[in-house]
C-alpha positions as semicolon CSV with decimal commas, in nm:
position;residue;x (nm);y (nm);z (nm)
1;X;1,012;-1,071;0,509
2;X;0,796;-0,817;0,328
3;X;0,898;-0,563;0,510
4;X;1,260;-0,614;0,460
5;X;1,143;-0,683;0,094
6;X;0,976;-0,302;0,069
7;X;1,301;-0,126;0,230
8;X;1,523;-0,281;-0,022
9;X;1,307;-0,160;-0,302
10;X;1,270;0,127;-0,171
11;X;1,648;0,189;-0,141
12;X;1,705;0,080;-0,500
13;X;1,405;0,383;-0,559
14;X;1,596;0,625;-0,360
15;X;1,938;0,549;-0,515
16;X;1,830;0,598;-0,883
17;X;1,659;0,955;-0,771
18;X;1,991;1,074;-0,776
19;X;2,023;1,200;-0,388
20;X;1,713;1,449;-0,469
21;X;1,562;1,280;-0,165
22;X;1,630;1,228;0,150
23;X;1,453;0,924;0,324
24;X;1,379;0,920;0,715
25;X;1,230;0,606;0,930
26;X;0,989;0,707;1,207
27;X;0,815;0,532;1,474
28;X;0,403;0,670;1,445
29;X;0,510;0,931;1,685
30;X;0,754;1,103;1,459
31;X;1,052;1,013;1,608
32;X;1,348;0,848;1,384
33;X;1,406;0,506;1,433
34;X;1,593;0,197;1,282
35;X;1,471;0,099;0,939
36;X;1,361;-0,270;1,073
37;X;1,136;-0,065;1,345
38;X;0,983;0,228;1,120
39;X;0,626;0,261;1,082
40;X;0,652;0,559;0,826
41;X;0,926;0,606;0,546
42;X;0,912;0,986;0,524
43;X;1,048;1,072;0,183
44;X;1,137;1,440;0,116
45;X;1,174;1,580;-0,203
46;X;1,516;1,834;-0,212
47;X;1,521;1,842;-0,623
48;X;1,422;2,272;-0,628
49;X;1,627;2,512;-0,312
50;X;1,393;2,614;-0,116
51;X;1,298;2,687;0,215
52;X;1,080;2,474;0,272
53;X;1,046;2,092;0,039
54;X;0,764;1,865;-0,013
55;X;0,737;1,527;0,155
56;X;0,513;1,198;0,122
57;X;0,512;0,994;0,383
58;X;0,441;0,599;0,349
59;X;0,368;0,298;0,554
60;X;0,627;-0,023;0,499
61;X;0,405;-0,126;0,182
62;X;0,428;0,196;0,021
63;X;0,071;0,315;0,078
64;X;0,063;0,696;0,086
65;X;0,006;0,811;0,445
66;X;0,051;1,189;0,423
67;X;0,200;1,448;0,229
68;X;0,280;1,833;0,293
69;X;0,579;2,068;0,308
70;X;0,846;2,044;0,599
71;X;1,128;2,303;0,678
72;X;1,451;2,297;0,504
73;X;1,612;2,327;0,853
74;X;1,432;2,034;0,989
75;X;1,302;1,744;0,768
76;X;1,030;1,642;1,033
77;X;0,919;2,008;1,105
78;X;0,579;1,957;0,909
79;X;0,444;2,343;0,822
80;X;0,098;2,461;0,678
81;X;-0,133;2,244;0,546
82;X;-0,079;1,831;0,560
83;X;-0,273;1,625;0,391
84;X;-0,374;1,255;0,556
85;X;-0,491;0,933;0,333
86;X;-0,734;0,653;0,368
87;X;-0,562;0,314;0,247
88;X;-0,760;0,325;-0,058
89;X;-0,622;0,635;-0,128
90;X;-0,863;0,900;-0,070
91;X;-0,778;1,157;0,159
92;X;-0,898;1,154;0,457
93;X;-0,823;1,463;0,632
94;X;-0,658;1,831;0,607
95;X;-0,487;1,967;0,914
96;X;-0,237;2,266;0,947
97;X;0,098;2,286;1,160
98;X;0,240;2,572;1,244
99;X;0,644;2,599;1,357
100;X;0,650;2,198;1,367
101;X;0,340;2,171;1,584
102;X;0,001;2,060;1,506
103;X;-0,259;2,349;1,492
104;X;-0,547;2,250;1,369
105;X;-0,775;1,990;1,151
106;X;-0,931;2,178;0,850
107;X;-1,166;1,925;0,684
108;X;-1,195;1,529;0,725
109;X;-1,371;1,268;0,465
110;X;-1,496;0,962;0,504
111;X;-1,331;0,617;0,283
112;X;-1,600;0,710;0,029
113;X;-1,498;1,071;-0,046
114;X;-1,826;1,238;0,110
115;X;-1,684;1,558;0,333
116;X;-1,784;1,453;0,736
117;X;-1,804;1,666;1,091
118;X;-1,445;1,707;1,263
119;X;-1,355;1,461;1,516
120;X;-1,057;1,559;1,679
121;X;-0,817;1,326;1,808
122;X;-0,753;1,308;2,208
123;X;-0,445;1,444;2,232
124;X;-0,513;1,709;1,995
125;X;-0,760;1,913;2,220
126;X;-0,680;2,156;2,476
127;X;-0,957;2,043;2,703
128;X;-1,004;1,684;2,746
129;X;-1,363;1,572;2,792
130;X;-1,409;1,403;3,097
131;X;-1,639;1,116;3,266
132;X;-1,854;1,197;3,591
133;X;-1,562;1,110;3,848
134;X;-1,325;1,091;3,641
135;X;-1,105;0,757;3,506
136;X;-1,221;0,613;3,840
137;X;-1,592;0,677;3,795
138;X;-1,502;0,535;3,399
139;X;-1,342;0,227;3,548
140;X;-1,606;0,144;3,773
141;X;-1,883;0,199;3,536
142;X;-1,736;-0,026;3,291
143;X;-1,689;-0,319;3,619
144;X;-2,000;-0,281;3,679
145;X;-2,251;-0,320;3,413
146;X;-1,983;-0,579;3,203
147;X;-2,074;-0,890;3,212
148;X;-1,897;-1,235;3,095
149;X;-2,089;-1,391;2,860
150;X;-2,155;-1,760;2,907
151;X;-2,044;-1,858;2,598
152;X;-1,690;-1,679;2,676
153;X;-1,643;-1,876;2,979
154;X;-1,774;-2,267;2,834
155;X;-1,500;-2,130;2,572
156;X;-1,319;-1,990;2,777
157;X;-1,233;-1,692;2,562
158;X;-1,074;-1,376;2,725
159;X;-0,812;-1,074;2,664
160;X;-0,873;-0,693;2,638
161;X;-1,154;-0,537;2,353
162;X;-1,047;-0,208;2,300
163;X;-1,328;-0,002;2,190
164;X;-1,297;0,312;1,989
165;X;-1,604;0,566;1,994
166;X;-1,658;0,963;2,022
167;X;-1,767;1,177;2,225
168;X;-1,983;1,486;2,071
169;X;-2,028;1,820;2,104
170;X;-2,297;1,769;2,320
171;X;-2,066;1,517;2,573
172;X;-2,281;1,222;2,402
173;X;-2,099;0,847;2,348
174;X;-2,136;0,803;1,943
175;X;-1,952;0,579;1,680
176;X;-1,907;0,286;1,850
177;X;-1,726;0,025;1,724
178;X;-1,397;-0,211;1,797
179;X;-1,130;-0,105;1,755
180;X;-0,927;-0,440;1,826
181;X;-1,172;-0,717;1,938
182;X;-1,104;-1,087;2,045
183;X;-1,445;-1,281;1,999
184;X;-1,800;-1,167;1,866
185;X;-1,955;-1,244;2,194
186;X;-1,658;-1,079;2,403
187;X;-1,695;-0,779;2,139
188;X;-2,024;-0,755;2,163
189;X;-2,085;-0,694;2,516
190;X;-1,786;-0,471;2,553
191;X;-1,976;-0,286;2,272
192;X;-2,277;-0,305;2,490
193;X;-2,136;-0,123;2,788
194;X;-1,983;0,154;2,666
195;X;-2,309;0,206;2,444
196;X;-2,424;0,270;2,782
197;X;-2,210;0,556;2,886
198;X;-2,353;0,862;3,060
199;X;-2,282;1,198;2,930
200;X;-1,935;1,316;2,905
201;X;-1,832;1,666;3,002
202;X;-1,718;1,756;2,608
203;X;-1,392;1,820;2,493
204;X;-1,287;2,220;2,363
205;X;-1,058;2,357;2,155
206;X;-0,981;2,701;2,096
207;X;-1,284;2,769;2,327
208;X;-1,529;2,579;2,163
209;X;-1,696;2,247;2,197
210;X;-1,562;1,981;1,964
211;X;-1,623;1,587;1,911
212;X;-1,330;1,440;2,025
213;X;-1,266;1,046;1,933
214;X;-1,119;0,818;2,280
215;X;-0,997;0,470;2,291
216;X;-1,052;0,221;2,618
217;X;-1,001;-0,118;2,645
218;X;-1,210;-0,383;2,842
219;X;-1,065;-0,685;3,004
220;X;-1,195;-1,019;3,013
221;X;-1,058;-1,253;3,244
222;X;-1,171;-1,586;3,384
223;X;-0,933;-1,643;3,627
C-alpha cells in the first residue's frame, strides 16, 4: 500500500513539473521494469538542451539514492562522476562511468561523514579474489568448522545467515557482520566461522590490489 501510495504522489509530482522530467522504473540492476516492481524511480531532469541532463535517482519512499548526469541519447547511460547516498542522506560514495559503464570508485564515506578506504564491490573488480581451492575449498571450510548450536536445535531454529565481510589488500577476512541473519545464536556462529577464514588470494583492479567486499550465505538445517 505505501508503495502504491509513493508512485501516485510521485506522478502527481511529475505531472505539475510540466513534462521537464522524464521518470523511469528500474529493477537494482538498471533495467526498466513495471512501476509495481521498481526498486529505483530514476528521475531525469530535461528543463535546459543539452547533451547530457542531470538525474536523481530514488528508492519507492523517495529517499535519494544517487544522482549524476546521463546521456541525452540514453536516459540510463550514467557518464562521469555519480554520486551514491546513505539513507540518512550523506553521501556515501563517488564513482565515475565512462560510455554507460562503471569505471571506477573515487572516494567512499562512512554514515557519519568521516572519508574511509575503498572497498570495491565484487563485481566491480577485474580480478576476483579467490579462496585456497576455490568455491569448493570455501564450501567445505564453512561444513566443516560450522556447528549447530544447541539452542538452535531445542528451538529448532534454521534458514540461511548470509554474512557480508571484506577481503583486504592483503587477502585478509575483515568487517564482518550479517548481512541478513535469522537468530542471535544461528548469527553468531555463522559469524564465528567465517571469522575464521584463511587468507584469500586478493582481489585487483587496474593492476593493483584492492579490498573487495563478498557476500555468502550459511545454511542451517535440522533435517
Amino acid at each position: 500500500m505505501k508503495k502504491l501510495l509513493s508512485f501516485c504522489l510521485f506522478a502527481i509530482f511529475s505531472f505539475s513539473a510540466f513534462a521537464v522530467q522524464d521518470t523511469l522504473f528500474l529493477d537494482r540492476s538498471y533495467n526498466e521494469v513495471e512501476p509495481a516492481s521498481a526498486t529505483i524511480i530514476h528521475v531525469v531532469d530535461k528543463s535546459i538542451d543539452s547533451t547530457y541532463y542531470s538525474y536523481e535517482d530514488y528508492n519507492e519512499y523517495f529517499v535519494l539514492l544517487a544522482n549524476g548526469y546521463v546521456s541525452a541519447e540514453n536516459l540510463l547511460s550514467r557518464e562521469g562522476i555519480v554520486a551514491n547516498f546513505h539513507k540518512n542522506g550523506v553521501k556515501s560514495s563517488e564513482e565515475i562511468f565512462v560510455n554507460g559503464e562503471f569505471d571506477d570508485i573515487l572516494k567512499q564515506w562512512d554514515i557519519m561523514g568521516n572519508q574511509k578506504s575503498i572497498v570495491y564491490n565484487f563485481a566491480q573488480v577485474e580480478k576476483k579474489p579467490e579462496y585456497p581451492g576455490g568455491d569448493r575449498g570455501l564450501l567445505s571450510f564453512i561444513a566443516n568448522h560450522t556447528n549447530y548450536p544447541e539452542l538452535a536445535k531445542e528451538k529448532e531454529y534454521e534458514g540461511k545467515v548470509f554474512l557480508q565481510f571484506v577481503i583486504d589488500e592483503m587477502g585478509k577476512v575483515t568487517q564482518v557482520e550479517i548481512a541478513r541473519g535469522i537468530h542471535e545464536v544461528l548469527d553468531n556462529e555463522a559469524v564465528r566461522v567465517v571469522s575464521k577464514l584463511e587468507q584469500w588470494t586478493p582481489g585487483e583492479h587496474k593492476g593493483e590490489k584492492v579490498a573487495v567486499s563478498y557476500v555468502v550465505p550459511i545454511n542451517f538445517k535440522l533435517y
